[in-house]
ZAVEX-867530 format. One line per 2 residues: their letters; for each residue x, y, z of N, C-alpha, C, O, CB. Coordinates in Angstrom, 2 decimals. Glycine has a CB too. Layout:
a> X Y Z X Y Z X Y Z X Y Z X Y Z | ...
END
This chain:
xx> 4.77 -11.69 -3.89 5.64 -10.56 -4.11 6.00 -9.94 -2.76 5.00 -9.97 -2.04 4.97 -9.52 -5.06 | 7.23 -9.29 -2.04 7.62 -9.01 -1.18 7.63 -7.46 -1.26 7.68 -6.89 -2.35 8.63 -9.71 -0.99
xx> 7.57 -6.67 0.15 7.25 -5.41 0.30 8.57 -5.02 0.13 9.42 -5.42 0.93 6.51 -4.98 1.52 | 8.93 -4.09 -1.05 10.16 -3.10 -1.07 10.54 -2.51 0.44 9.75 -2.07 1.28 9.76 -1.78 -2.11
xx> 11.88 -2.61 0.55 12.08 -2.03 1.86 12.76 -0.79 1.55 13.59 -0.61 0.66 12.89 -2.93 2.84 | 12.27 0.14 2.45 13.38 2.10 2.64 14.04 1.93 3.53 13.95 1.16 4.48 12.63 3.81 3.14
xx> 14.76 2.68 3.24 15.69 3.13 4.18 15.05 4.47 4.70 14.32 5.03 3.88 17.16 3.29 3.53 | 15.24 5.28 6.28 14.75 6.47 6.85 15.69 7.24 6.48 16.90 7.07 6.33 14.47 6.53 8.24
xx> 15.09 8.00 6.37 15.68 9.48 5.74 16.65 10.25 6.94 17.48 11.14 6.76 14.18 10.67 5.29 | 16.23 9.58 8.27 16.76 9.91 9.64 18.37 9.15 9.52 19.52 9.27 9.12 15.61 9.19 11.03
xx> 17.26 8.17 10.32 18.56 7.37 10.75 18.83 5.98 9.83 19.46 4.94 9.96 18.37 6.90 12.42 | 18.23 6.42 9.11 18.72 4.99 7.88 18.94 3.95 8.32 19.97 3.29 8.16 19.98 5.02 7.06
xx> 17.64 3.57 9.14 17.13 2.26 9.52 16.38 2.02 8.23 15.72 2.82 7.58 16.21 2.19 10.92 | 16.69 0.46 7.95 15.22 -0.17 6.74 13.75 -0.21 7.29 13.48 -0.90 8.27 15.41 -2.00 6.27
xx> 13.07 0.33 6.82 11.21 0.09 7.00 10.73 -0.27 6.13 11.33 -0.27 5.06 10.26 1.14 7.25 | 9.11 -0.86 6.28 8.31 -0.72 5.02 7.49 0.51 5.09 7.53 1.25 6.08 7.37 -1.95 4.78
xx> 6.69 0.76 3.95 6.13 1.42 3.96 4.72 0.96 4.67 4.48 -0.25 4.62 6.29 1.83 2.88 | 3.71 1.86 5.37 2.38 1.81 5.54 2.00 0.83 4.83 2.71 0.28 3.98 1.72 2.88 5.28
xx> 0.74 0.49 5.15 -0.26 0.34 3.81 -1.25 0.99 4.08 -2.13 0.62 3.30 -0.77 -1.02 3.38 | -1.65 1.82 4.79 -2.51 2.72 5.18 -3.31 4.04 4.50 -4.28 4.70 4.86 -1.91 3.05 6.01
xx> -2.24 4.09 3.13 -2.46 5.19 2.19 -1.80 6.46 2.52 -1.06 6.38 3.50 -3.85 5.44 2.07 | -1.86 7.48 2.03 -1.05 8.37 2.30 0.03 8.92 1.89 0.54 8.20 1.03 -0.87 8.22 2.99
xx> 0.70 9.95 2.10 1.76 10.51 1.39 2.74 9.10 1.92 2.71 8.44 2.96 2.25 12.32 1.90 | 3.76 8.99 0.39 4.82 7.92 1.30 5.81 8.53 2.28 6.07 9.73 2.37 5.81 7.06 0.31
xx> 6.19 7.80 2.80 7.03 7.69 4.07 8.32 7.87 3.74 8.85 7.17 2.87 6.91 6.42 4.81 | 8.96 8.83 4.41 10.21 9.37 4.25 11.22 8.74 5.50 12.27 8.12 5.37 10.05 11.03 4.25
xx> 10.71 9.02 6.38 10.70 7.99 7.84 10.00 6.80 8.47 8.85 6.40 8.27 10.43 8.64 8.74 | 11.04 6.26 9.35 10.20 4.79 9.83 9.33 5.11 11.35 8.36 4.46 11.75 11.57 3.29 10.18
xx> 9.80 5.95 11.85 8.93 6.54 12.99 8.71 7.95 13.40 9.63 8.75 13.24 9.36 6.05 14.06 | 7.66 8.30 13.87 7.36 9.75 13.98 8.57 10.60 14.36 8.92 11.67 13.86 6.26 9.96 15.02
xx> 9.45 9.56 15.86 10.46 10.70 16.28 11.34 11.09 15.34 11.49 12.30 15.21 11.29 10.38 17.38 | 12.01 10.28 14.58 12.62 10.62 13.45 12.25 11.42 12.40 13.24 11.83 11.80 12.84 9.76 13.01
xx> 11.01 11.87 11.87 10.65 12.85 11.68 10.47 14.10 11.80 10.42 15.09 11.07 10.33 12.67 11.67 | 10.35 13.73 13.43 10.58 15.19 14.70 12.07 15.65 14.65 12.34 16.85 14.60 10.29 14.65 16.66
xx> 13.21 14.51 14.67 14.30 14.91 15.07 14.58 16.21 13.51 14.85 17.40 13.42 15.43 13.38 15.39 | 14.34 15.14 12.57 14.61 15.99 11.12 14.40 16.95 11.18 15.39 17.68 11.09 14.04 15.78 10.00
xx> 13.19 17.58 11.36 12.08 18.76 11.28 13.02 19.73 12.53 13.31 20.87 12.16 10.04 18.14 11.83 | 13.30 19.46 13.41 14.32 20.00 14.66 15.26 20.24 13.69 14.94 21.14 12.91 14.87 18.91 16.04
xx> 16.55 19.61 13.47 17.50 19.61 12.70 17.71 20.86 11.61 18.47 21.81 11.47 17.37 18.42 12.15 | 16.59 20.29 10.92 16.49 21.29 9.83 16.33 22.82 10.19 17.09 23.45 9.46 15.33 20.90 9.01
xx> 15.64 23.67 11.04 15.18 24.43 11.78 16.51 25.24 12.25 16.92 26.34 11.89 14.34 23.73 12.75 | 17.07 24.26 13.24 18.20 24.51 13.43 19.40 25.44 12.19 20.01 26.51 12.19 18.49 23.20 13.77
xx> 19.26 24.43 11.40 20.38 24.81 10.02 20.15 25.69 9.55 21.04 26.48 9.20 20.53 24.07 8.86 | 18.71 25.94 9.33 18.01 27.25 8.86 18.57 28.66 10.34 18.77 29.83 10.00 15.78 26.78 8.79
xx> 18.66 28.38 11.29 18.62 29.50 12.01 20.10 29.72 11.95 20.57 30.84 11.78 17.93 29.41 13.41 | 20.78 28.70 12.10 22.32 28.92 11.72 22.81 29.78 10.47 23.88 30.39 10.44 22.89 27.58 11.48
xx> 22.02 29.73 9.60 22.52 29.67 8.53 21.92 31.36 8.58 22.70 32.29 8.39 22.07 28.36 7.43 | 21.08 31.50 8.74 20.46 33.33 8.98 21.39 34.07 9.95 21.76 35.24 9.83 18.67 33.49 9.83
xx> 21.72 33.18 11.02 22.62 34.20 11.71 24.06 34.56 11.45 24.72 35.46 11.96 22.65 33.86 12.91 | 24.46 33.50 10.37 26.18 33.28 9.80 26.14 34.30 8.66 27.12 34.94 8.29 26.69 31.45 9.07
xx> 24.79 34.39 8.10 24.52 35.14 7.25 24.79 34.49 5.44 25.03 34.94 4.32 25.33 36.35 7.77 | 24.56 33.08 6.18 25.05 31.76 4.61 23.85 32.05 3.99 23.86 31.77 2.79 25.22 29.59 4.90
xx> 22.28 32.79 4.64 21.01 32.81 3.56 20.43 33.92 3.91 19.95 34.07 5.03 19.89 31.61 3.58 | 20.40 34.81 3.03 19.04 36.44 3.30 17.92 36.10 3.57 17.14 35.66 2.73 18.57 37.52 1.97
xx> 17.61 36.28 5.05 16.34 36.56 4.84 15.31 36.73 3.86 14.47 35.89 3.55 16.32 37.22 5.21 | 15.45 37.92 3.38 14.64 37.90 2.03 14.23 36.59 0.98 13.12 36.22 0.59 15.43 38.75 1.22
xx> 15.55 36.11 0.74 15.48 35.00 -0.09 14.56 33.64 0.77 14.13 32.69 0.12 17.15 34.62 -0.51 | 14.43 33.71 1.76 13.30 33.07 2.13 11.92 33.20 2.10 11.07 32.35 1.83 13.42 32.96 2.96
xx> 11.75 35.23 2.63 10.58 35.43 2.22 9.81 35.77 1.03 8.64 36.09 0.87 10.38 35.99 2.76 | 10.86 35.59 0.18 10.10 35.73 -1.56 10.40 33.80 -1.69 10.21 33.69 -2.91 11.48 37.20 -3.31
xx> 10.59 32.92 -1.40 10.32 31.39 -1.18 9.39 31.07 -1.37 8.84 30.55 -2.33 10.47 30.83 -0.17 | 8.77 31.69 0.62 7.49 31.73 0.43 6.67 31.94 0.16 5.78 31.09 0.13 7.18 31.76 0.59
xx> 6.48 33.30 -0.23 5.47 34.22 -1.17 5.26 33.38 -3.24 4.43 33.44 -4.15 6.58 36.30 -1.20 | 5.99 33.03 -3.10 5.68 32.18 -5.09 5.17 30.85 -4.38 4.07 30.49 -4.80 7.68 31.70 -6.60
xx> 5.86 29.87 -3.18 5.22 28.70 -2.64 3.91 28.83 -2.41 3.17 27.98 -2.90 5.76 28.30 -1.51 | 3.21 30.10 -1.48 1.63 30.22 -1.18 1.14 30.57 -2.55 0.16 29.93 -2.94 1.16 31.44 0.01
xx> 1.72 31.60 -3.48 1.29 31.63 -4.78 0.61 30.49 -5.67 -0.51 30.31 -6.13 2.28 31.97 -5.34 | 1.80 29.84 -5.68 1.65 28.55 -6.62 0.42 27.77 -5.95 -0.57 27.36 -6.57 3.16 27.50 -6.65
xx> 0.66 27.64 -4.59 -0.61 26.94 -3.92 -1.93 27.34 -4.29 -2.81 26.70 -4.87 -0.62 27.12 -2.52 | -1.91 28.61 -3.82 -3.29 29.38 -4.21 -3.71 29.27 -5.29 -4.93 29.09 -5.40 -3.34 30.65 -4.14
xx> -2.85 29.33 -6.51 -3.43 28.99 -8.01 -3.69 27.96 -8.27 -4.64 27.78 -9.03 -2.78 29.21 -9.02 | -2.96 26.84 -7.74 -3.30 25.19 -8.11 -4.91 25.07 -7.19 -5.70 24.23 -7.64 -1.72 23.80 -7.30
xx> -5.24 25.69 -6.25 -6.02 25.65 -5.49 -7.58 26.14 -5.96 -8.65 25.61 -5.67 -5.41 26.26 -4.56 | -7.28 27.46 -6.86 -8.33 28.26 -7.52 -8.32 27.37 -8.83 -9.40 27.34 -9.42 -7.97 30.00 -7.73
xx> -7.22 26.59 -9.40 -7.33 25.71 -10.69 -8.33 24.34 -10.57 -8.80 23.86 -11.60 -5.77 25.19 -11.08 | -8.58 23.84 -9.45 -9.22 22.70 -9.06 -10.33 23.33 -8.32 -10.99 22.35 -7.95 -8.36 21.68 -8.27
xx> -10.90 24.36 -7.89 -11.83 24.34 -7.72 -12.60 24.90 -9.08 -13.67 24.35 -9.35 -11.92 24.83 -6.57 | -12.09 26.04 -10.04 -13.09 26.27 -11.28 -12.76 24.28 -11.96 -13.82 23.85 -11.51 -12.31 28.12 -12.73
xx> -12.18 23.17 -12.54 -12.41 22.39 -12.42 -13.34 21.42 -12.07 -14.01 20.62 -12.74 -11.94 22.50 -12.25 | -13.21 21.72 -10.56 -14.87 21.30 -10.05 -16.31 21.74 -10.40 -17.42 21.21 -10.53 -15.00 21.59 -8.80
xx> -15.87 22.70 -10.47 -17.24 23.41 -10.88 -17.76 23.43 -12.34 -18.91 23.70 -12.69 -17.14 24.84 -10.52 | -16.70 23.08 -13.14 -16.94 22.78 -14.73 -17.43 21.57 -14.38 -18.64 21.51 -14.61 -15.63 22.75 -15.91
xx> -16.92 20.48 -13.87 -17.55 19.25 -14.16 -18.81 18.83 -13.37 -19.56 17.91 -13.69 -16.59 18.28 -13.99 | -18.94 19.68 -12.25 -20.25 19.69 -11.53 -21.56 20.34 -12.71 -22.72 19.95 -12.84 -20.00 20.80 -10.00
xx> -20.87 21.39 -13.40 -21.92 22.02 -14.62 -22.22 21.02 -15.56 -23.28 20.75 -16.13 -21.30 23.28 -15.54 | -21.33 20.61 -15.60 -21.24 19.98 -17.40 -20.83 20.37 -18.14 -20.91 19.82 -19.24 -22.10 19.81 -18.20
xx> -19.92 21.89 -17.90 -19.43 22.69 -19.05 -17.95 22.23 -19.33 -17.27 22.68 -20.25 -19.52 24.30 -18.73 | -17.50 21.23 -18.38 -15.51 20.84 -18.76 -15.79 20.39 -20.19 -16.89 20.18 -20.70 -14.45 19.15 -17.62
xx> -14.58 20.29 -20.72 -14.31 19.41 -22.05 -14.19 18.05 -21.30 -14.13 18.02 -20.07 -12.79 19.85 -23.04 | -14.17 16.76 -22.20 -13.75 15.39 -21.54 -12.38 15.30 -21.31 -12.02 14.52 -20.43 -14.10 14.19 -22.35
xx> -11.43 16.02 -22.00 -10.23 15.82 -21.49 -9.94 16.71 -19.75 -9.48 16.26 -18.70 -9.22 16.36 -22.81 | -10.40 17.94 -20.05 -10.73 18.24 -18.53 -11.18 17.67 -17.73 -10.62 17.80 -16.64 -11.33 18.97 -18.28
xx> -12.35 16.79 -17.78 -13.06 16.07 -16.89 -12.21 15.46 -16.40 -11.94 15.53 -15.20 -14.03 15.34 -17.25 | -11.48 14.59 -17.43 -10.88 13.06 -16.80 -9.80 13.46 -16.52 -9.18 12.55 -15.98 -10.72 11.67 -17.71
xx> -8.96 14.77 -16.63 -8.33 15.15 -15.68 -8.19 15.46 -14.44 -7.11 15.31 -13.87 -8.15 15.57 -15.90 | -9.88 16.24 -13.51 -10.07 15.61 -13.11 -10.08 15.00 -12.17 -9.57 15.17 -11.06 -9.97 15.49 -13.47
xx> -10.98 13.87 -12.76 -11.26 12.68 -11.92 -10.16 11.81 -11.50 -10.11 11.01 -10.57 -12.15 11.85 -12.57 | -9.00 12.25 -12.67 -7.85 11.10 -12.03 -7.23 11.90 -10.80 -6.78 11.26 -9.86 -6.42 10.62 -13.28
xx> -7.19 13.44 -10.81 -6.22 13.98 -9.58 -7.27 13.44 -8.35 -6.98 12.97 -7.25 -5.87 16.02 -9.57 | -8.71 13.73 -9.03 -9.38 13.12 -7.25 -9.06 11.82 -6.40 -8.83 11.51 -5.23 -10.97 12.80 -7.32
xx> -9.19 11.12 -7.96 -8.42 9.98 -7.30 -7.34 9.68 -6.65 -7.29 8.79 -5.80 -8.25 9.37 -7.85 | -6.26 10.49 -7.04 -5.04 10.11 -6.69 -4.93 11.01 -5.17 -4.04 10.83 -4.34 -3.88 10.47 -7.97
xx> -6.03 11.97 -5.07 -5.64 12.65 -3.81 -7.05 12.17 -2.78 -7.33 12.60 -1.66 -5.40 14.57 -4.10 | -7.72 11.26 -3.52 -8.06 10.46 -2.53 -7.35 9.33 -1.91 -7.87 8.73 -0.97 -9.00 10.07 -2.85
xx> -6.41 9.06 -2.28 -5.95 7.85 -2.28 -4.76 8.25 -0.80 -4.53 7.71 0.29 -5.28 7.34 -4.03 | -4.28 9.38 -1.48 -3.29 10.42 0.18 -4.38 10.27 1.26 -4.21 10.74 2.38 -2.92 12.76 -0.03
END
C-alpha cells in the first residue's frame, strides 16, 4: 500500500506525512510553518488597524477558547480519578482509555 501524499498548506508542495506520531502535518517543513504563523499575524494586525476586526471580538475568542480548555481539562482529570478509584461507570472508563490512547498516540 502506498503513503497518501499532502499537499502544504504553505506552499503546496506534495509531502508525506511523518510516521513519527503526532498531530498531522499541515506543512512539509518547519519554515513553512513559520512563514504561515508570520503571515497570519500579519493579517491579524492589518486587519485591527483597518479596523476589519474589534479587538474585543478577539478577546472574548479567547476567553470561551481558555474556557473550553480549562473544562475539557478539569473533565479528564475528575475522569482520571474515577477510574483510578473505581468509582467510573464502564462506559466512562472506556471512554477514557480510548482518549488516552489516542492522545498517546499525538
Amino acid at each position: 500500500m502506498s503513503n497518501p501524499i499532502y499537499i502544504c498548506a504553505w506552499c503546496e508542495r506534495p509531502f508525506s506525512q511523518r510516521k513519527s506520531g503526532g498531530k498531522p502535518q499541515k506543512f512539509h517543513r518547519e519554515s513553512c510553518r513559520r512563514k504561515f504563523d508570520a503571515a497570519i499575524r500579519d493579517l491579524g494586525r492589518r486587519l485591527l488597524d483597518e479596523g476589519g476586526v474589534a479587538l474585543e471580538i478577539l478577546r472574548r475568542d479567547d476567553a470561551k477558547r481558555r474556557s473550553e480548555k480549562k473544562a475539557q481539562k478539569e473533565k479528564e482529570v475528575h475522569a482520571r480519578t474515577c477510574v483510578q478509584k473505581g468509582t467510573a461507570s464502564r462506559a466512562n472508563k472506556q471512554d477514557f482509555l480510548e482518549k488516552r490512547e489516542v492522545n498517546d498516540v499525538e
